[in-house]
C-alpha positions in Angstrom: -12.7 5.7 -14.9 -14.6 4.6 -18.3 -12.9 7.9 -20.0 -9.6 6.9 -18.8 -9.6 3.6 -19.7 -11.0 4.7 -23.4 -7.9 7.2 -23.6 -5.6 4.1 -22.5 -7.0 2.0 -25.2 -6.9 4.8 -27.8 -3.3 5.6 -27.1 -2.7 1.5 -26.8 -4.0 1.4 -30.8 -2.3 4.5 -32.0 1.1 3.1 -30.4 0.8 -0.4 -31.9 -0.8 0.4 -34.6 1.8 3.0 -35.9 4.3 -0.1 -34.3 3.1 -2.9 -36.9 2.7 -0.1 -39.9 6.2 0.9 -39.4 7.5 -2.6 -38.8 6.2 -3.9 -41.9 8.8 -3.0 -44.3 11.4 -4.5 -42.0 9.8 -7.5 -42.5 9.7 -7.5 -45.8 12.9 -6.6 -46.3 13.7 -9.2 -43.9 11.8 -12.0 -45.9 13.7 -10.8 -48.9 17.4 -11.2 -47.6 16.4 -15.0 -46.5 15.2 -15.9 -49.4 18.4 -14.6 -51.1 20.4 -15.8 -49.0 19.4 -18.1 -46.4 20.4 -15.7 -43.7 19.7 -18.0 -40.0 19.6 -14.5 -38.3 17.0 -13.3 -41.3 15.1 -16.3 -40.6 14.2 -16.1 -36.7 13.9 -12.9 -37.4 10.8 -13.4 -39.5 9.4 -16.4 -37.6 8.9 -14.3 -34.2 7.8 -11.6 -36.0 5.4 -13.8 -38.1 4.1 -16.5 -35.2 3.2 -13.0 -33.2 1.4 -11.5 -36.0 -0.4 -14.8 -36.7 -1.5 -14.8 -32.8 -2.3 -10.9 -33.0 -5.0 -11.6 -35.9 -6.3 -14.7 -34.7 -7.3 -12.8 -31.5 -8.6 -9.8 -33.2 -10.0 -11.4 -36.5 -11.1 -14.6 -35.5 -11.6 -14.1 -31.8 -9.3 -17.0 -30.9 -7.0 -16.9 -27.6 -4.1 -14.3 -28.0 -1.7 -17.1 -27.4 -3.1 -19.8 -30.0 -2.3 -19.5 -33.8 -5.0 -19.2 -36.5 -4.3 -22.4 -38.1 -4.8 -23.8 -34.7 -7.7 -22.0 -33.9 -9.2 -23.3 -37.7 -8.3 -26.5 -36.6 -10.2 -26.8 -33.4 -13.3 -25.7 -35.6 -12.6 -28.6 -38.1 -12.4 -31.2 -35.8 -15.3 -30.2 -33.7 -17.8 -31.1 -37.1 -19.3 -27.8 -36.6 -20.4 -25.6 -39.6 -17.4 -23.7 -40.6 -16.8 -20.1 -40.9 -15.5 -18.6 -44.1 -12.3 -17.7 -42.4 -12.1 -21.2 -41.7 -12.5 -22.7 -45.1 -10.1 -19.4 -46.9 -7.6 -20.4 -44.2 -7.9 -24.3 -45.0 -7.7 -23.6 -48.3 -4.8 -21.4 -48.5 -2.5 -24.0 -45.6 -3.8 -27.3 -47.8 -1.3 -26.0 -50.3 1.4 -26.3 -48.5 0.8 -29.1 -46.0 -2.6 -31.3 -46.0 -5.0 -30.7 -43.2 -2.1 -28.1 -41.6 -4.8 -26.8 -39.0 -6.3 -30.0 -37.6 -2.2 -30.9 -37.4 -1.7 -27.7 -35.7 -3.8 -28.1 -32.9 -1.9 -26.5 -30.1 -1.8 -28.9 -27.1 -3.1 -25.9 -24.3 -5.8 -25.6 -26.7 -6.9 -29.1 -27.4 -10.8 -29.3 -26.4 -11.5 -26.1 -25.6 -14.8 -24.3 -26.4 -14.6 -22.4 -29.5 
């Protein structure tokens, strides 16, 4: 049972793995042709792909919930007063540019109050 669940998660990493490396130039290219030209299909296009990305490496980097975002899960951390993380403060840092306090805005309602 344990060896078969190992193969299933091997075969689960090499799939998406291989999935997200060859999906990555699309993307790019993708991000290109909207900034060119404003393209609406370019641009959902690159928001799904980006909001799933965002939820795959909050789960696996930050060990948030597969369905919250990371600037969600940074926010929960920021208003709970708790000692932040580094990957805390580099995300804080890096979504203050663009929008002040982005995370603790970002909160995700289905999140709201949950343990960290």
């Amino acid at each position: 049972m344990r060896l078969g669940k190992a193969c299933a998660a091997l075969l689960m990493l090499i799939v998406f793995g291989a999935g997200t490396v060859l999906a990555l130039p699309l993307v790019l290219i993708a991000i290109a042709v909207y900034a060119l030209t404003g393209s609406a299909w370019c641009e959902e296009y690159v928001g799904f792909r980006g909001k799933s990305f965002d939820q795959v490496c909050n789960a696996y980097w930050c060990g948030g919930h597969p369905k919250e975002t990371i600037s969600s899960h940074a926010g929960r951390w920021i208003a709970s007063g708790l000692p932040l993380p580094l990957w805390v403060r580099v995300v804080r840092a890096v979504t203050d540019v663009f929008e002040r306090d982005h995370c603790v805005k970002a909160i995700e309602e289905p999140f709201r109050g949950l343990p960290l």
